[in-house]
Structures are given as structure tokens and as C-alpha cells.
NUDREN-574707 format. One record per atom (N, C-alpha, C, CB): z negated, y negated, x; atom name; residue in three letters. Coordinates in steps of 0.05 Angstrom, whole numbers, plus 5000, padded with zeros to 4 digits. Glycine has a CB too. Example, Ala and Ser with C-alpha at 12.3 -4.5 7.8 and 13.67 -1.06 7.14 Angstrom:
2
up,north,east,atom,rest
4844,5114,5264,N,Ala
4844,5090,5246,CA,Ala
4844,5066,5264,C,Ala
4819,5089,5226,CB,Ala
4858,5045,5257,N,Ser
4857,5021,5273,CA,Ser
4843,4999,5258,C,Ser
4886,5012,5282,CB,Ser
***
This chain:
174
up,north,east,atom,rest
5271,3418,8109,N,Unk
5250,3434,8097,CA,Unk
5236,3419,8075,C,Unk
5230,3443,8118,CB,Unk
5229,3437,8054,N,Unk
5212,3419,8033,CA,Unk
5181,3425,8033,C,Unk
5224,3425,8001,CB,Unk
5172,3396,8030,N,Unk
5147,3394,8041,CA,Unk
5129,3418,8029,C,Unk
5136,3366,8035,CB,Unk
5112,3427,8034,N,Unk
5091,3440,8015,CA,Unk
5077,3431,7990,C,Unk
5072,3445,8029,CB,Unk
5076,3409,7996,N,Unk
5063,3392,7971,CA,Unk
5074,3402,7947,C,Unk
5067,3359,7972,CB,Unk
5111,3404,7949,N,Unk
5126,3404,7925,CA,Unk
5129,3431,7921,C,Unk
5153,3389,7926,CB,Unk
5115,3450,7936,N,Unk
5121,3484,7933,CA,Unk
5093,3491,7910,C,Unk
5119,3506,7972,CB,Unk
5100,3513,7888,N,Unk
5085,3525,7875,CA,Unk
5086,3554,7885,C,Unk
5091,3521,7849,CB,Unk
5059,3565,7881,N,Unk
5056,3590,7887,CA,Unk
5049,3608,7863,C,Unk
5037,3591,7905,CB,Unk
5063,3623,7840,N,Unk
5059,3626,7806,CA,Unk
5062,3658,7820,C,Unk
5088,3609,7776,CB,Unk
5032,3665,7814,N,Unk
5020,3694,7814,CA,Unk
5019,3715,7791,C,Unk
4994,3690,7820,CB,Unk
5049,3724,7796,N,Unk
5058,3751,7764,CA,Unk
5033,3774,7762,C,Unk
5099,3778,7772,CB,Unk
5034,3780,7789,N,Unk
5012,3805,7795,CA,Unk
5000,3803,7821,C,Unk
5026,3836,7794,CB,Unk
4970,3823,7816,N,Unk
4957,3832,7848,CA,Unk
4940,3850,7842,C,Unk
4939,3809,7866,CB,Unk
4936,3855,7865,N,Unk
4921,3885,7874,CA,Unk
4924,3882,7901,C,Unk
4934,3916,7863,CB,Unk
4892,3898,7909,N,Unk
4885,3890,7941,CA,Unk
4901,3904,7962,C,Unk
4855,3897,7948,CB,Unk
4933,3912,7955,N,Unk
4953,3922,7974,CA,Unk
4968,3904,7968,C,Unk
4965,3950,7972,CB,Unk
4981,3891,7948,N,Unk
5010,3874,7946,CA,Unk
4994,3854,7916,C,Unk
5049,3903,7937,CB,Unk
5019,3839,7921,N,Unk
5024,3809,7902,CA,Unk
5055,3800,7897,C,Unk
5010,3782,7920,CB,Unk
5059,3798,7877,N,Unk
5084,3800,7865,CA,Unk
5080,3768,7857,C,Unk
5088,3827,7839,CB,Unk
5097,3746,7865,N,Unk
5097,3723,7862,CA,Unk
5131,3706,7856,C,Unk
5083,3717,7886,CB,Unk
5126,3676,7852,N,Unk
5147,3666,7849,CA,Unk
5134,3638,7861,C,Unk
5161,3668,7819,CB,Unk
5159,3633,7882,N,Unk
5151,3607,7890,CA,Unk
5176,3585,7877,C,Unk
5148,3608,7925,CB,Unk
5161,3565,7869,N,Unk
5169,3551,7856,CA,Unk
5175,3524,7864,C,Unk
5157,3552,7840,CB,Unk
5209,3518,7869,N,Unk
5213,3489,7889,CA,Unk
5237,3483,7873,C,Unk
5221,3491,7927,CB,Unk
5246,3455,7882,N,Unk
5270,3443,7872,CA,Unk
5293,3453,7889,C,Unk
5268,3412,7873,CB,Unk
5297,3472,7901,N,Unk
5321,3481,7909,CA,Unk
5343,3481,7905,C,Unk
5321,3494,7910,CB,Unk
5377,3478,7901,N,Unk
5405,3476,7899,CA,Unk
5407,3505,7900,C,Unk
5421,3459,7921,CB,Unk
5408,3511,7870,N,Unk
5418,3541,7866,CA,Unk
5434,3554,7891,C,Unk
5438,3542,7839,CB,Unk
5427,3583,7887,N,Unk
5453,3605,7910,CA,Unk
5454,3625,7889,C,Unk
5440,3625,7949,CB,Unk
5481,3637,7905,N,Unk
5471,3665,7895,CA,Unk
5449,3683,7900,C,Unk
5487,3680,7899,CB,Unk
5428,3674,7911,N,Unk
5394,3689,7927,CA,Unk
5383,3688,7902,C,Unk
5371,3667,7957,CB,Unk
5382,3658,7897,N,Unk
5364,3639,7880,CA,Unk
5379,3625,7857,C,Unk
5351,3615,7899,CB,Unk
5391,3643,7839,N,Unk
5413,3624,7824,CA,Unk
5387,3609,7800,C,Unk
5447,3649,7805,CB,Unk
5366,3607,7802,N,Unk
5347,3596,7785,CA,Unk
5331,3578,7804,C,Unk
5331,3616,7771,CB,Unk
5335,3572,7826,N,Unk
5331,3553,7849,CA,Unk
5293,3575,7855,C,Unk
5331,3507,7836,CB,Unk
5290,3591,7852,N,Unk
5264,3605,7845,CA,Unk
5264,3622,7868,C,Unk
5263,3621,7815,CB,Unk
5245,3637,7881,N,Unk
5238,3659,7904,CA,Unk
5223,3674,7888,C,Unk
5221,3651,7932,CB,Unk
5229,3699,7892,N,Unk
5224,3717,7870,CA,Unk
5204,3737,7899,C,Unk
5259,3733,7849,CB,Unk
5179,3742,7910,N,Unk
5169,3743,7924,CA,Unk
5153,3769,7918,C,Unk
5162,3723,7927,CB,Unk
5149,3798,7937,N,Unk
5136,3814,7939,CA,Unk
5120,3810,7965,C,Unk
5149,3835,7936,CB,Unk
5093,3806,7961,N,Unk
5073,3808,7990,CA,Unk
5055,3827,7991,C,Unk
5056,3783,7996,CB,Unk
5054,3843,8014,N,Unk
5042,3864,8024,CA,Unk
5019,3862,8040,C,Unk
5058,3876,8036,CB,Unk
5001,3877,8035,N,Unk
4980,3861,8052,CA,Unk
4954,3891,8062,C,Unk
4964,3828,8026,CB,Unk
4938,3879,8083,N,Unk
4925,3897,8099,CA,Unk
4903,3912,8067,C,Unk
4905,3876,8132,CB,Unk
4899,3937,8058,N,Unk
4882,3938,8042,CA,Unk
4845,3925,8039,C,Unk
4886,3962,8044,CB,Unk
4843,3915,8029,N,Unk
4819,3899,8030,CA,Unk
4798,3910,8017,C,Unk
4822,3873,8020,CB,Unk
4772,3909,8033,N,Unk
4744,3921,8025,CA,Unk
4732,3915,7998,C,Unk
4723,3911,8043,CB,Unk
4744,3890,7983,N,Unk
4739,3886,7954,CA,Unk
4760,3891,7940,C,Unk
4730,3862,7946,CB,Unk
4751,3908,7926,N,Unk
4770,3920,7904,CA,Unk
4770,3913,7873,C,Unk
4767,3948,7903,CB,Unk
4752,3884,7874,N,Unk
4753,3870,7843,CA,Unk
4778,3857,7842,C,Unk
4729,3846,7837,CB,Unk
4789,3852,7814,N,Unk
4812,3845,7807,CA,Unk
4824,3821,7822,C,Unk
4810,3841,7782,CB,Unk
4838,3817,7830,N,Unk
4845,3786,7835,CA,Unk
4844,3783,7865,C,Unk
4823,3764,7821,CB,Unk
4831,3810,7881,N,Unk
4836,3803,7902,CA,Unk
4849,3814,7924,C,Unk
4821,3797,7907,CB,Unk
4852,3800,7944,N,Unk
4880,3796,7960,CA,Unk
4874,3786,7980,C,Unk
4900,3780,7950,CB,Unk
4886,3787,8016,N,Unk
4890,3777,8034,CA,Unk
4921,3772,8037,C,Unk
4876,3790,8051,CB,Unk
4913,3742,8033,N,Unk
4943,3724,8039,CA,Unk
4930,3717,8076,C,Unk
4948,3683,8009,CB,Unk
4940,3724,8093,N,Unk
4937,3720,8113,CA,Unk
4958,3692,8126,C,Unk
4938,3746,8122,CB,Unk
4953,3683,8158,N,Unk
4964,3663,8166,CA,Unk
4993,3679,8180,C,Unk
4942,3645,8185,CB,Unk
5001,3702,8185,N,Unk
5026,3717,8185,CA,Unk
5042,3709,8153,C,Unk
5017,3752,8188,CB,Unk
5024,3715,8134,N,Unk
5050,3708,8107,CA,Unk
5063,3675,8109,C,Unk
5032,3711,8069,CB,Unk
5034,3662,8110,N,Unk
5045,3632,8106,CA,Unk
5065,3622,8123,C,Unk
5024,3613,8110,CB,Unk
5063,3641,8152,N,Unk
5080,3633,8172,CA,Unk
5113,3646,8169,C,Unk
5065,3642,8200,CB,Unk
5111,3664,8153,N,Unk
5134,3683,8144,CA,Unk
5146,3667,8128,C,Unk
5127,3709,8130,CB,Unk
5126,3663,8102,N,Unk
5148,3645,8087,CA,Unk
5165,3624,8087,C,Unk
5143,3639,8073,CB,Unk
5137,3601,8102,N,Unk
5150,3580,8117,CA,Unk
5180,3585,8138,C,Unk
5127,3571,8134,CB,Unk
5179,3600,8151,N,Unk
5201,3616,8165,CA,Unk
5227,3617,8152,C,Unk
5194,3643,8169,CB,Unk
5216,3633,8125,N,Unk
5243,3635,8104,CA,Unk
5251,3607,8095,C,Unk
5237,3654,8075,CB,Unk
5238,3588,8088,N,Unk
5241,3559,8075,CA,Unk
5253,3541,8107,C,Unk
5202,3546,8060,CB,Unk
5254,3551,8122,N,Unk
5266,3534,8143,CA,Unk
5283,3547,8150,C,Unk
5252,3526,8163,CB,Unk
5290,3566,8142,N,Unk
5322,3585,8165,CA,Unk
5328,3600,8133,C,Unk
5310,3620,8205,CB,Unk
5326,3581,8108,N,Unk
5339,3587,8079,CA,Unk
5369,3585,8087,C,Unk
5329,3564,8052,CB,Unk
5388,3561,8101,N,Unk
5416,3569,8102,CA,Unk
5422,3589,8115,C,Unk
5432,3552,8111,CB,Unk
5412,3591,8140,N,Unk
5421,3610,8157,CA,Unk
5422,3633,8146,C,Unk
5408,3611,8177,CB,Unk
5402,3640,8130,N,Unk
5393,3665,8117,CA,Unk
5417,3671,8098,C,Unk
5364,3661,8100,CB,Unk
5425,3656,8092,N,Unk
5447,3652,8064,CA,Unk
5471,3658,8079,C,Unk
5450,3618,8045,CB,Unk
5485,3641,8098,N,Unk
5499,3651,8119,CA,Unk
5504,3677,8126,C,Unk
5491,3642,8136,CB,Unk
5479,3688,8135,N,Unk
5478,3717,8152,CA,Unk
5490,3737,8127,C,Unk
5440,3728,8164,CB,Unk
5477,3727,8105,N,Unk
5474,3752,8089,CA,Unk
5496,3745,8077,C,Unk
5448,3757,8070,CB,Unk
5508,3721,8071,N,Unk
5540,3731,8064,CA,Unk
5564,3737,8074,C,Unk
5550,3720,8053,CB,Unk
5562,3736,8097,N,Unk
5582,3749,8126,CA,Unk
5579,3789,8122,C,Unk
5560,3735,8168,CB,Unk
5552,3792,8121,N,Unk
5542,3818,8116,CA,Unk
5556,3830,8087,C,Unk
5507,3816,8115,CB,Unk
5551,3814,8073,N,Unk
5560,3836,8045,CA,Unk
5589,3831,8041,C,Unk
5543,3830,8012,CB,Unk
5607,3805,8050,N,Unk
5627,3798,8053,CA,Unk
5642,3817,8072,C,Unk
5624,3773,8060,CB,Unk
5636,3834,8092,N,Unk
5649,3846,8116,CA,Unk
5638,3880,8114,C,Unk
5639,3829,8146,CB,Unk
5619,3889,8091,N,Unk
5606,3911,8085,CA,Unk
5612,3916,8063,C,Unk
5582,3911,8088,CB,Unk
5604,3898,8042,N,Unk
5592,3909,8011,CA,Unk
5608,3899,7996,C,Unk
5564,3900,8000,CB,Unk
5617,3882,7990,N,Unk
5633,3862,7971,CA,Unk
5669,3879,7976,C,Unk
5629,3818,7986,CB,Unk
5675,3896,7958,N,Unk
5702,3905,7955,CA,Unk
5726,3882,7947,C,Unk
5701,3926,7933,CB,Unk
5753,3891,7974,N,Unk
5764,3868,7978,CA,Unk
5777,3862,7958,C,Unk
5777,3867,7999,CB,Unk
5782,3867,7935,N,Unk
5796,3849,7911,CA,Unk
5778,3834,7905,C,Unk
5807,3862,7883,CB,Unk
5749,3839,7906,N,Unk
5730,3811,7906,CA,Unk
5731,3793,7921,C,Unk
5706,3813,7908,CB,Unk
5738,3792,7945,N,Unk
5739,3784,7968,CA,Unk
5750,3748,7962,C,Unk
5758,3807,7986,CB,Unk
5766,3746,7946,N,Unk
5786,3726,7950,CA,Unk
5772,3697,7934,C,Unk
5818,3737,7935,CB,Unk
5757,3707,7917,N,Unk
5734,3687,7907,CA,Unk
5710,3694,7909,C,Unk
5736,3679,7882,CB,Unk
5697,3698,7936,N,Unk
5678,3712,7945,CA,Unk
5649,3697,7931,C,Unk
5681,3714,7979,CB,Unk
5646,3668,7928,N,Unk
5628,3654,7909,CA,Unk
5627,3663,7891,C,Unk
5631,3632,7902,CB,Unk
5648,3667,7881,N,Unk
5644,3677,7851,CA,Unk
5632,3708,7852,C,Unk
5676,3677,7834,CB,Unk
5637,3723,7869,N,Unk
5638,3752,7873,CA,Unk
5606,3754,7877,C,Unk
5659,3765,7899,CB,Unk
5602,3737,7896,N,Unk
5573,3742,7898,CA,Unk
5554,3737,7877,C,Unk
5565,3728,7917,CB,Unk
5548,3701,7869,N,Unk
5544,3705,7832,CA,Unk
5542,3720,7816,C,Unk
5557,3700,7818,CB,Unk
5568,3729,7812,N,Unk
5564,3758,7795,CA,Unk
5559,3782,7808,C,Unk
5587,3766,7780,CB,Unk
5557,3782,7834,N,Unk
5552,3811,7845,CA,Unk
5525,3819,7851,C,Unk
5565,3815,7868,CB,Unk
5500,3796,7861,N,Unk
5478,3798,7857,CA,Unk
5464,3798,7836,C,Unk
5472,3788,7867,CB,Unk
5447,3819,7829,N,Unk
5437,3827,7807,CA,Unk
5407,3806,7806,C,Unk
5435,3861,7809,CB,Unk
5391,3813,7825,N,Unk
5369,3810,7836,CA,Unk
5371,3804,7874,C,Unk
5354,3836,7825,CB,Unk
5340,3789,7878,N,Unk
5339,3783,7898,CA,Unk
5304,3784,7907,C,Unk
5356,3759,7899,CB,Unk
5297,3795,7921,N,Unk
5260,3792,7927,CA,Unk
5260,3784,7952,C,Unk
5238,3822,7925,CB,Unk
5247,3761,7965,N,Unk
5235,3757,7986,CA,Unk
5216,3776,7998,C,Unk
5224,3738,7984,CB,Unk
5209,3789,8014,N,Unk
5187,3805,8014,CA,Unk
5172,3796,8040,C,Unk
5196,3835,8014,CB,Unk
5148,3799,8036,N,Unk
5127,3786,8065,CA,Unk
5108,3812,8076,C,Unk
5098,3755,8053,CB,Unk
5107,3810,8092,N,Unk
5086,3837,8104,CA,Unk
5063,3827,8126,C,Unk
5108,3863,8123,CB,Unk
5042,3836,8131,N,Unk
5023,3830,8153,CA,Unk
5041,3830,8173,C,Unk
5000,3850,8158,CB,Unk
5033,3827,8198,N,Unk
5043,3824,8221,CA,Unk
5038,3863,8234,C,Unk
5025,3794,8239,CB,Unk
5050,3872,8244,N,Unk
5042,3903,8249,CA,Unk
5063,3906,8281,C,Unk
5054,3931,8214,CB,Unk
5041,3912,8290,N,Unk
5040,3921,8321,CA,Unk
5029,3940,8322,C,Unk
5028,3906,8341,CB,Unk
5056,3960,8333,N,Unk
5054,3982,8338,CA,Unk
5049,4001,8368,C,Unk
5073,3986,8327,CB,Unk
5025,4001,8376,N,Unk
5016,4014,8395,CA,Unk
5029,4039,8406,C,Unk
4994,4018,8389,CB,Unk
5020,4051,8432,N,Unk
5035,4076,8445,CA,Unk
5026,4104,8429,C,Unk
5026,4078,8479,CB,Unk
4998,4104,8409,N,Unk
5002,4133,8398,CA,Unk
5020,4129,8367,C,Unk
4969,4148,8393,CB,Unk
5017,4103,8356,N,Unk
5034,4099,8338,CA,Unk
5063,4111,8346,C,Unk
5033,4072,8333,CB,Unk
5072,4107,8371,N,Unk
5101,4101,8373,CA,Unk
5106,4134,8378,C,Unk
5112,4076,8400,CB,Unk
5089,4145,8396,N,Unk
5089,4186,8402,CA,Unk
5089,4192,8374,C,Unk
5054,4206,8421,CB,Unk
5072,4184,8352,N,Unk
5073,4202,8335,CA,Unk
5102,4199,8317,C,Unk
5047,4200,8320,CB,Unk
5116,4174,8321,N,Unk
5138,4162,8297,CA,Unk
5157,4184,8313,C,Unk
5151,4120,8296,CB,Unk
5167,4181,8331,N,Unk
5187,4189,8345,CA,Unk
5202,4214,8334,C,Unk
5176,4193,8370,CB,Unk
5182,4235,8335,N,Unk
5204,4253,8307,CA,Unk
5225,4250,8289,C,Unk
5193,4261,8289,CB,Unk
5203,4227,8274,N,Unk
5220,4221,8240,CA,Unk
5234,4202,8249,C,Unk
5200,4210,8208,CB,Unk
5242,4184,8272,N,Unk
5266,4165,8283,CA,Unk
5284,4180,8283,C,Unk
5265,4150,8309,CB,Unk
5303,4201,8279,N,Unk
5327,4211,8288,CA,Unk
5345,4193,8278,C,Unk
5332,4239,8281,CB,Unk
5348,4175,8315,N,Unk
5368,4154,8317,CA,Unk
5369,4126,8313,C,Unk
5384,4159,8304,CB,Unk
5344,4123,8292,N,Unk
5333,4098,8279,CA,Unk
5320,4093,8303,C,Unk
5315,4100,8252,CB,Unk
5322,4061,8304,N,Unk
5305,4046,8322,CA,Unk
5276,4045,8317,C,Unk
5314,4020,8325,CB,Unk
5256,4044,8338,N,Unk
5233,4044,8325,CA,Unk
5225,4008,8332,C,Unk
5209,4072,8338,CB,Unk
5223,3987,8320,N,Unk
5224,3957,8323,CA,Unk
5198,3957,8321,C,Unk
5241,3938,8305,CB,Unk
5178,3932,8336,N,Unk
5152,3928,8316,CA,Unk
5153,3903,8326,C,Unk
5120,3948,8320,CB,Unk
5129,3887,8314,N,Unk
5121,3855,8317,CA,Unk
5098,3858,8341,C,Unk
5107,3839,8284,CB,Unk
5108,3842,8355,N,Unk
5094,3837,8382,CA,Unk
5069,3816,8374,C,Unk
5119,3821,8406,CB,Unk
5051,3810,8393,N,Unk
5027,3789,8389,CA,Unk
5040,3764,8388,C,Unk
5005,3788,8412,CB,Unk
5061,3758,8402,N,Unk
5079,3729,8399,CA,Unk
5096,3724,8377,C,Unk
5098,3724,8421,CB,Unk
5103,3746,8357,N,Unk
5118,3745,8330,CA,Unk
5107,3729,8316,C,Unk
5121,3767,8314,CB,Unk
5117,3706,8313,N,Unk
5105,3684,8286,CA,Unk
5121,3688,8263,C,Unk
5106,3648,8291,CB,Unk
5140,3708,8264,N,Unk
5142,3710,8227,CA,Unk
5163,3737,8224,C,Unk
5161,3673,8209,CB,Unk
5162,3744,8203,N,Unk
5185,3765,8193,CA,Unk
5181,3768,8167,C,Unk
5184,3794,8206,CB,Unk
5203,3766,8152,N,Unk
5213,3776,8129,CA,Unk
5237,3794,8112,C,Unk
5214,3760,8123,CB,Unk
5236,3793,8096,N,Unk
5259,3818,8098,CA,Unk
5261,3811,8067,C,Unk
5249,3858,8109,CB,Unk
5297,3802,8059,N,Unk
5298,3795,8035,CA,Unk
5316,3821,8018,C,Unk
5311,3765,8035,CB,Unk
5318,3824,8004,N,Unk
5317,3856,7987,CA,Unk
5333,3843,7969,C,Unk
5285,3872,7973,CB,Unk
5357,3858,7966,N,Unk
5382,3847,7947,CA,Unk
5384,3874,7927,C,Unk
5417,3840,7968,CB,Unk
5392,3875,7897,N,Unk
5400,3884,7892,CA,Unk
5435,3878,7880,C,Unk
5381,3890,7883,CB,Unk
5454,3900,7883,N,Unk
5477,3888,7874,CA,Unk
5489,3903,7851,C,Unk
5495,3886,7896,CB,Unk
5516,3895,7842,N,Unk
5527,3912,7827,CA,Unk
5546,3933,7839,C,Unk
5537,3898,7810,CB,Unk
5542,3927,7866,N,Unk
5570,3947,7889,CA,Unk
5550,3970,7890,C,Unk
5582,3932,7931,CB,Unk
5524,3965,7893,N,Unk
5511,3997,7905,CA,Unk
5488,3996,7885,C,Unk
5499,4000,7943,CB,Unk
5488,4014,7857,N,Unk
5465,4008,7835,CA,Unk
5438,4020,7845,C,Unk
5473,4022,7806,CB,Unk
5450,4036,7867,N,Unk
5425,4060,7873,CA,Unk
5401,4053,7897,C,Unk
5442,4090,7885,CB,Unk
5423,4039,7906,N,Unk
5404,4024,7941,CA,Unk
5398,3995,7940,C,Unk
5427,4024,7974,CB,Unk
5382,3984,7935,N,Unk
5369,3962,7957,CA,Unk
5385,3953,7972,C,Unk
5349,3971,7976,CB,Unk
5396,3928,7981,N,Unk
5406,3919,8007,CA,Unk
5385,3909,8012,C,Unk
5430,3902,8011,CB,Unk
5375,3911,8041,N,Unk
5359,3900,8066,CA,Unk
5360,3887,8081,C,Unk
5354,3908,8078,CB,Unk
5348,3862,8080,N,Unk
5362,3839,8105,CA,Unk
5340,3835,8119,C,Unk
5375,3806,8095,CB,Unk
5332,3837,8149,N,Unk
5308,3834,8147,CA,Unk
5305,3814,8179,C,Unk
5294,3865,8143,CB,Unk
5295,3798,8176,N,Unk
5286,3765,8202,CA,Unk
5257,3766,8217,C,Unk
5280,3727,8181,CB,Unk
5266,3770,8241,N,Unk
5239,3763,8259,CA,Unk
5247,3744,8267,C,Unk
5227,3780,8282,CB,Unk
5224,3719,8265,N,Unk
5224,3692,8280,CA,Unk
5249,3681,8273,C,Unk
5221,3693,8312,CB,Unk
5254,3685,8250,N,Unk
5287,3662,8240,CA,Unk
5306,3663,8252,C,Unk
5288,3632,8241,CB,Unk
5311,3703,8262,N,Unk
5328,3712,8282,CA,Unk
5340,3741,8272,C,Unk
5313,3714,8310,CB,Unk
5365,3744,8250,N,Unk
5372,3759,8234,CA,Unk
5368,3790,8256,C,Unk
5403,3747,8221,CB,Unk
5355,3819,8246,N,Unk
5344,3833,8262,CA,Unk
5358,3850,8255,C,Unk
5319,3836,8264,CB,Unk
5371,3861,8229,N,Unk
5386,3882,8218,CA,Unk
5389,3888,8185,C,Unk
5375,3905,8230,CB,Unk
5405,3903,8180,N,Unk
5402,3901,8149,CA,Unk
5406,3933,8147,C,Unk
5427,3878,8129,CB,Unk
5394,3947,8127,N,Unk
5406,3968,8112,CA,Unk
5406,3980,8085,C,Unk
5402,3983,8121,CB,Unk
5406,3999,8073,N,Unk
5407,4014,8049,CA,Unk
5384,4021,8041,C,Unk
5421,4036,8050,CB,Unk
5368,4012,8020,N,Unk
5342,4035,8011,CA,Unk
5327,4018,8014,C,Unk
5333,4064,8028,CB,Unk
***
């Protein structure tokens, strides 16, 4: 893991729902990060001050990201088994490095509050689940993220990768 000391936090945008960031480390390029860069969307509880500039970075994000910066191979791993065995069409297949490189367009980290979902939360979702799991973060969840691919295989959808506790949880479309 790289220490914090050597991490930058370079703030593109905010507003008291989300923050659009780049964290900035000496990383060994991927195809995630082919600029060694985290290209970062954070979401956050709406906040009672609504002057410019502000924001709740809570101790769920720091623990999220940190999360991502320590389970960064694994993450890389998961997610190229996934588009390798899903997304990546097999004449790409055979120089799959290369495929990926050029096949990822974009890449966003994304961070969210921690959200525990209670028993009228869960009566009222239950409708609009047809078939979808309904998942939530428990009081013991110390982290989740969900990294957001765009490719050149699907121009229209989002790929979704998304980690509770540095424990790959599911991926999908949109």
C-alpha cells in the first residue's frame, strides 16, 4: 500500500451531494489507470450548508478508498477475468493486454456513504426488485466501492464492478 503522505486529493468539482476528484499517486500504469491517476466520483449524505465548497467527506469514504488502494490488484484481477469471460469479444481475446488498453475508454472510482437499509426501506423496494437482489451495508461494513468502466464493446452502458470490504460483490450494465 502507498503511504498517504504520497497520495494527492485534486478537487475538479463539488456540491453538497457529490465531488468529482483525482487522486494523485505514483502508481504502475493499468488499463484502470493508464495515467497511474484515480479518476474519482464521491457521493455524499446532502448537507445543511449549501455554500460553495461544501461537502461531507465522511470516515466511510476514507475507509472506502483506502480499501480500493489496498485490494488495487485484486481489483484489477477480478475485473479482468469479468470482461475477459463477458465483454471483451474473442478475436480480442488472444492479446487480451492489449485489448483491454485499447478497450477501456474511461474508468471512475466511485465512493458512497455507508447506507443501511432498514425493514420499511426494504417493504417499500421490493416491488421495483423484480429478481434483483436487494444488498445493503451492514453496521460492520468498513468499506464499498464500485469502479465504473466505460468501454468500446458496450458505448451505451457503464460496466459496474462493485466491492464490499475488498470482497468483489457483483458487476453489471448501467
Amino acid at each position: 500500500m502507498q503511504p498517504w503522505s504520497q497520495l494527492k486529493l485534486d478537487i475538479k468539482s463539488i456540491s453538497p451531494t457529490d465531488m468529482t476528484a483525482t487522486v494523485v499517486c505514483n502508481w504502475k500504469p493499468s488499463f484502470l489507470h493508464p495515467s497511474g491517476l484515480i479518476h474519482c466520483y464521491i457521493m455524499s449524505h446532502q448537507t445543511t450548508d449549501t455554500s460553495p465548497g461544501s461537502f461531507i467527506l465522511d470516515q466511510f469514504h476514507v475507509d472506502s478508498l483506502n480499501a480500493y488502494i489496498e485490494a488495487r490488484e485484486y481489483v484489477l484481477v477480478t475485473i479482468t477475468k469479468v470482461l475477459k469471460n463477458k465483454i471483451v469479444p474473442a478475436s480480442a481475446k488472444r492479446n487480451l493486454e492489449r485489448a483491454l488498453a485499447k478497450g477501456v475508454k474511461s474508468a471512475v472510482l466511485e465512493l458512497r456513504p455507508r447506507e443501511i437499509i432498514n425493514e420499511a426501506a426494504v417493504i417499500a423496494a421490493l416491488p421495483k426488485l423484480r429478481g434483483r437482489h436487494l444488498v445493503s451495508d451492514t453496521p460492520t461494513t468498513q468499506s464499498f466501492f464500485t469502479m465504473s468502466i466505460n468501454t468500446v464493446w458496450d458505448d451505451e452502458h457503464p460496466l459496474r464492478f462493485s466491492f464490499r470490504d475488498q470482497k468483489f460483490v457483483d458487476w453489471s450494465r448501467g
